[in-house]
N, C-alpha and C positions, 0 to 999 in steps of 0.2 A: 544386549545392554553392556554398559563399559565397565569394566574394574576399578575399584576405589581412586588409582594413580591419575585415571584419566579425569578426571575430576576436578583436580588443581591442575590441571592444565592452562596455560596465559591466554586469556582470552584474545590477546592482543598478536597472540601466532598465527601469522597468516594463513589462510586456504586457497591463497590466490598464490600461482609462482612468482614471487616479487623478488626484489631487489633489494636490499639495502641503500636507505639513505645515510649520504656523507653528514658529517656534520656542519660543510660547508656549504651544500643542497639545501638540508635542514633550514639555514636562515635567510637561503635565497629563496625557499616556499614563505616562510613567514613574514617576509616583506611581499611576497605575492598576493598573500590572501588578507593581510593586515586591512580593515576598516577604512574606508575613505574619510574625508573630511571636506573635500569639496566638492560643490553641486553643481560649480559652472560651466559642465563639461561631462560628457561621458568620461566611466575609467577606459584606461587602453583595454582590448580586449573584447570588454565589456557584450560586444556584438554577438559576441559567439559563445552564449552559454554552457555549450558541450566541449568548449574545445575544440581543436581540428575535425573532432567528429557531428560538430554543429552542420545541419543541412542548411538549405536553401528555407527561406520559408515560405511557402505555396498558401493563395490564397480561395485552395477548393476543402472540403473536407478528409483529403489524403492526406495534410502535415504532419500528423502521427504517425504516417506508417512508412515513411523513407527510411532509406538503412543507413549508418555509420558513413559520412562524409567522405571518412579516410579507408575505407576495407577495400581491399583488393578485388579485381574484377574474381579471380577464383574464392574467396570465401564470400562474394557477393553472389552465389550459386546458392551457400551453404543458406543465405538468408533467405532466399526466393525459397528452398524447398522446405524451409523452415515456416516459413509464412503458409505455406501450403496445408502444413500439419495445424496451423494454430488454426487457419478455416477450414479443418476438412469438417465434416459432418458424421457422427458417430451414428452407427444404426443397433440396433437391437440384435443377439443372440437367439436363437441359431442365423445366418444370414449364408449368403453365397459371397458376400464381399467379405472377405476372412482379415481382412487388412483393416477395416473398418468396424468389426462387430463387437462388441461389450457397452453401448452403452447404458448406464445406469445400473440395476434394474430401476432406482431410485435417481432423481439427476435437477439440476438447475439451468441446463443449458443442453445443445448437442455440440459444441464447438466448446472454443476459448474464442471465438470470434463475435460471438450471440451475446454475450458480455460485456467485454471490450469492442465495441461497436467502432470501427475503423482506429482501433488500439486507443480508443479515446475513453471517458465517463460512462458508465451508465446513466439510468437513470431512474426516477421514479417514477411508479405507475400514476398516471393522470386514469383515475375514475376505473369501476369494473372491467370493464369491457379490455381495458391496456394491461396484457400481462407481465410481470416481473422477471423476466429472464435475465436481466441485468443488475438485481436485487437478489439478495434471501437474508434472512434472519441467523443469525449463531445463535446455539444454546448450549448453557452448562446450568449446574445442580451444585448447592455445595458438596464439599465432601464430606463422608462420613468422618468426623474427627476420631471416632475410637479407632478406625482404619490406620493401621501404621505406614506410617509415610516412609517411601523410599528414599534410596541416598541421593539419586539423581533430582527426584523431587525437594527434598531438604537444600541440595545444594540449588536449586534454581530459584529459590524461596528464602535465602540465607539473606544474612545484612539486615532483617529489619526494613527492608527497603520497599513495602508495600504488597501487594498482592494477595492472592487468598487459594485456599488448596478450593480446585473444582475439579468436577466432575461432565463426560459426555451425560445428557439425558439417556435413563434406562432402556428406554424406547427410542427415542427421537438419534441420537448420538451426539455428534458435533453442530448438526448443520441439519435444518430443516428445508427438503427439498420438495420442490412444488410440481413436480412430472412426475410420471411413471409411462413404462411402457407397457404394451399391450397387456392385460389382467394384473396390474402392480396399482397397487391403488397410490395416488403420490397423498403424502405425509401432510399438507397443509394449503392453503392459499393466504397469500400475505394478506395483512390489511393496515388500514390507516386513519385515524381522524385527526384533524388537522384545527390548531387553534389561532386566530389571529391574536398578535401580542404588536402594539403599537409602541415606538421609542421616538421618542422627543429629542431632538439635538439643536444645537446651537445655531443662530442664526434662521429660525422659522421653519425648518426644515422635521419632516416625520419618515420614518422607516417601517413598516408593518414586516414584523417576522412573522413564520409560520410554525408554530411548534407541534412538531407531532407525537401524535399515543399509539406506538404500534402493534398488531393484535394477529397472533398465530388463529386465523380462522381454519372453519372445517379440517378440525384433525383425523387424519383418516387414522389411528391405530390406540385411539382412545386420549384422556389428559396427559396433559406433562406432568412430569414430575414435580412434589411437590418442590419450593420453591426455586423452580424451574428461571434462569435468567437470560432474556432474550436481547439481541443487540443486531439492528439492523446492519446490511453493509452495502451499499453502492461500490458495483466496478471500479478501479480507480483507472487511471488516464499511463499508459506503457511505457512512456517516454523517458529516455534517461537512467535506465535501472541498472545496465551496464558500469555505468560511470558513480553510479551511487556502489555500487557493489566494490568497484576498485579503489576505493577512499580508506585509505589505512584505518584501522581500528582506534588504534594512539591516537590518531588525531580527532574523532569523532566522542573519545571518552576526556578528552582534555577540553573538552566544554563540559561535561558534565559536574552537576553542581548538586549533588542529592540534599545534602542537608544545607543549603543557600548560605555556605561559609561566609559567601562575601554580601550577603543581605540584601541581595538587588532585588530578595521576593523571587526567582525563577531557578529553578529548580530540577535544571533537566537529571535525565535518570536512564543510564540505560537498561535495556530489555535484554537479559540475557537469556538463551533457551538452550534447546539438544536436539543438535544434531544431527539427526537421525541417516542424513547421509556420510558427515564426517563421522560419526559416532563419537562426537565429546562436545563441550559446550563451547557456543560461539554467541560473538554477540546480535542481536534481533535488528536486522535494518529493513523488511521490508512489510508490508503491511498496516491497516489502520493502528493497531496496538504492537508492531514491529516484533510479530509474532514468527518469523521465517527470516532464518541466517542469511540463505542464499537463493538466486535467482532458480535454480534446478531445482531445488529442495520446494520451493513456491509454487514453482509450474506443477510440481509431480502432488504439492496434497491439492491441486485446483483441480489435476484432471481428477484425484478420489475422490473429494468432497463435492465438485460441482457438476462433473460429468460419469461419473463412477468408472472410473477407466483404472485399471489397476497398473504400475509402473516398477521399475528395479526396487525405488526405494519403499512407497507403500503399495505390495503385492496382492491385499486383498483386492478379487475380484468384484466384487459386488461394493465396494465404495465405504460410503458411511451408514451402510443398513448396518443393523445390532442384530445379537441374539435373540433377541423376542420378535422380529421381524423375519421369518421363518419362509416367510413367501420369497423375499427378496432374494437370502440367501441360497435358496437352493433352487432358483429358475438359473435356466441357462445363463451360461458368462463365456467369453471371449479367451481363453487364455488356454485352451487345451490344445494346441497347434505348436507351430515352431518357434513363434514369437518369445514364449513363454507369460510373458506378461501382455496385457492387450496391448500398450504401446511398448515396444522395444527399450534398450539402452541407447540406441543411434536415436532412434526416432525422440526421445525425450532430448537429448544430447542437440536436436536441429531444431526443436521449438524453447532449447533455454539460448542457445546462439542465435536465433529470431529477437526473443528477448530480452537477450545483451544487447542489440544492436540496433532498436530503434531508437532515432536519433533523436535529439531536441534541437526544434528549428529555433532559428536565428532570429535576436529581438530585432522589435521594428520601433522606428522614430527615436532613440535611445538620445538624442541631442536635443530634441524637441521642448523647448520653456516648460509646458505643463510637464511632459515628463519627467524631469532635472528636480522642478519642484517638488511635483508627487514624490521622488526621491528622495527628499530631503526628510520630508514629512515621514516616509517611512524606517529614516533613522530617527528621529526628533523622537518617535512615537516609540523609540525601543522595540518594534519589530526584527530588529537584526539579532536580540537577545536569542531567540529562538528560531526565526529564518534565518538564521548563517549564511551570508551571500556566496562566499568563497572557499576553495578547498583544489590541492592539488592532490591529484587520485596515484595512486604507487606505481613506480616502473614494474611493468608485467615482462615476462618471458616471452607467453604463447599468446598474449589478445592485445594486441597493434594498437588497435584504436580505442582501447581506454586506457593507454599507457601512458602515464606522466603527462596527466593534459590539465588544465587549469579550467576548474569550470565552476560554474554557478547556478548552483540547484536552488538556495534558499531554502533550506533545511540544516537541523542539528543531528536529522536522525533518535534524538530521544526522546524520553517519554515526559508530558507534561500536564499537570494536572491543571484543566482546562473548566471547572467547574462545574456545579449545580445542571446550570443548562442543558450543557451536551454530553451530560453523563448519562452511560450506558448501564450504569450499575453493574458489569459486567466485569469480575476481575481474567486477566491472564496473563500468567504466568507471573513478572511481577510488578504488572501494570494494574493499578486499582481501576474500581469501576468510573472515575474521574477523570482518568490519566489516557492520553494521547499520543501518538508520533509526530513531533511535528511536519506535518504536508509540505512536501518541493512545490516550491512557487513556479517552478521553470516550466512555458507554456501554457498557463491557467488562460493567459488573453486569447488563448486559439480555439479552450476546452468548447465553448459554444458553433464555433463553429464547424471544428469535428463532428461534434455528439447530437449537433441539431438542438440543443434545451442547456439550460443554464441549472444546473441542479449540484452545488457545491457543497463541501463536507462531508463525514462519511456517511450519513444515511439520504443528504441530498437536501434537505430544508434547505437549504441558501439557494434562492434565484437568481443573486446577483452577488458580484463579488463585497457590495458593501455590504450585503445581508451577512456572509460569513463572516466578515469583521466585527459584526454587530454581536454575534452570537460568542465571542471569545468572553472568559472568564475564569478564574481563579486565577495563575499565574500570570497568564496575558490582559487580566482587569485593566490594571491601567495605561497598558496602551490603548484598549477599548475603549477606555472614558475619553482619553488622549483625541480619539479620532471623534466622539460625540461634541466633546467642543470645539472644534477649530470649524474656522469659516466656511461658509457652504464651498468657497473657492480653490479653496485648500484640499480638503475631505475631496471633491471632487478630480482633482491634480491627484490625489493617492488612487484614487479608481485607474486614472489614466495612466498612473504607471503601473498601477497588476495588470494592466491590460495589455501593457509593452512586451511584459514579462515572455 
């Protein structure tokens, strides 16, 4: 744990080796990423969402899994062996593949590939028989309030700015896992009922949402804890994480608006956490609740939490078992060889340079009438409040190809309280059980075609991408109303262009 100094430390200090911008740079970026105002035309660029590191875009379900445009034929090695580790297949301890053995005892997947199904969505289970490897449930407990709170926790918690102290489940931990390997009983099987919710919009038109009631069935290690809170999570889509990870800090908090100074109703908020590989606090960009600083830091608690793989930075071997799970903890694990940890330092090192480095393919039809349209509609609609089109990401040292590129995620990276609907009731860290990240748009038009199923948002209710527009609320309300009254021809023009996306 860090000493009191580390603590005011500037969130805004990079962990990337960057550069300094001029201040003459400074207002050649801000006319770069400035708001458009005309629709009659693509913006310049505009094609190439990543930047120079924008692919091709392929019309089979491989488009998520192309590398970096611009990487060199030598670090394009470093991604092929990298991709290797994100499909290899994890087996059980004791094993004779010693390179391969620790998974679980406890686990949600045997890869990071079983998941991210061609680095794209998961999905949701359709009926019994379809299992969940690409889903699980988070859970936390509150905290005991008479429990003295730490300074690291105090400080993550500071400002008034939402959140609540939680707790892993006594039993359960972080993360309710649905495998086990051989004599490990797994901890649950998801479940779901599903309610239809009809929505009337203008011009004659109806929407059927699907809202779901999700239910930790057959627990194998007895109840949760009392008020135990559960929060679905679909896999999300790989793409671009790189180039989100190299977008200056400064720039990502000067959209931030906690207390809505300027009254527009939207309120973003950043998510700040710890560390735990730099050892001090940085700010949250990855994740549903932008609960993970950094791409390494994300990959290393997936392999704990989803595949029980222990790594440099979280070493337990047995994953997310607890102390009262006594089976888990003390069958065999992976990690007494040379390796030290089940996956190495290189090896974690080659599946976070994996990805960094998958690429986002190149919009399609970007000049096309309905698409230009739909674009306008989804500025008119105030979606740019919180999908931020634009952003030029900081000159780096040592990583080429997210170095100083202009690119268009459509994301603010902060948290926003989305309402009633798609609340999880789930606080973390110092996101309320309301509060969101907002989701990069870059690629959503491919997501179906990757992932084979249309299953958007984070636990996946959205079939369609107007379904998920439907389900926006609290702060994004009234663009939501925005998009239920405009003409079937319009609303339809905005589909057409998340679809360009």
């Amino acid at each position: 744990m860090a000493s009191g100094p580390a603590l005011g430390r500037d969130i805004t200090a990079p962990f990337l080796d960057t550069v300094p911008r001029s201040t003459k740079e400074q207002k050649r970026i801000e006319g770069a990423v400035a708001p458009t105002t005309d629709f009659t035309a693509p913006e310049r660029f505009e094609t190439n969402p990543g930047g120079a590191a924008t692919t091709r875009a392929r019309t089979d379900a491989d488009a998520f899994s192309q590398s970096s445009a611009n990487i060199s034929f030598e670090r394009e090695l470093d991604f092929k062996v990298g991709n290797g580790l994100f499909k290899k297949l994890w087996v059980s301890s004791p094993s004779s593949t010693l390179a391969s053995d620790g998974l679980g005892p406890l686990y949600n997947a045997r890869s990071c590939q079983r998941c991210h199904l061609k680095d794209g969505r998961g999905h949701v289970p359709e009926g019994p028989d379809d299992d969940a490897v690409s889903m699980f449930l988070r859970i936390s407990v509150p905290a005991d309030e008479t429990e003295p709170m730490s300074e690291i926790e105090a400080f993550l918690l500071s400002a008034g700015q939402g959140g609540a102290r939680t707790r892993p489940d006594p039993v359960y931990g972080g993360q309710l896992q649905d495998f086990g390997v051989a004599g490990q009983v797994a901890e649950y099987k998801l479940g779901v009922d599903w309610e239809e919710v009809p929505v009337e919009m203008a011009g004659g038109e109806t929407a059927t949402l699907r809202k779901p009631t999700w239910r930790a069935d057959d627990l194998g290690y007895g109840p949760l804890a009392p008020g135990a809170m559960l929060s679905p999570r679909v896999a999300p889509q790989m793409i671009g994480l790189g180039l989100l990870e190299a977008i200056p800090a400064q720039d990502i908090l000067a959209h931030a608006d906690p207390d809505d100074a300027d009254g527009d109703g939207i309120s973003g908020k950043p998510q700040i956490v710890w560390s735990f590989e730099h050892d001090r606090p940085l700010l949250g960009r990855f994740g549903y609740k932008a609960g993970a600083p950094t791409i390494r830091e994300q990959s290393a608690a997936a392999f704990s939490g989803d595949i029980g793989i222990s790594t440099p930075i979280f070493g337990d071997p047995w994953g997310d078992c607890t102390e009262a799970e006594t089976a888990c903890r003390s069958a065999p694990h992976g990690d007494g060889d040379a390796r030290g940890t089940e996956i190495d330092s290189e090896g974690l090192e080659l599946v976070t340079f994996y990805s960094r480095n998958l690429a986002v393919p190149e919009r399609r039809q970007v000049g096309a009438p309905d698409v230009l349209r739909g674009k306008q509609v989804f500025y008119e609609a105030n979606c740019t409040a919180c999908h931020i089109p634009k952003f030029v990401t900081a000159r780096l040292k040592d990583q080429p190809e997210q170095s100083f590129q202009l690119i268009w995620p459509y994301t603010d990276l902060l948290l926003h309280d989305m309402g009633e609907g798609l609340a999880d009731n789930r606080p973390e860290g110092r996101a309320t059980g309301q509060e969101w990240r907002t989701a990069p748009l870059w690629g959503i038009g491919l997501a179906r075609q990757v992932s084979g199923n249309s299953s958007y948002l984070h636990d996946g209710r959205a079939r369609s991408l107007l379904e998920a527009v439907l389900w926006h609320g609290g702060e994004a309300q009234a663009a939501r109303d925005h998009v239920v009254g405009l003409p079937p021809e319009d609303r339809a023009a905005l589909v057409t262009y998340l679809e360009s996306l």
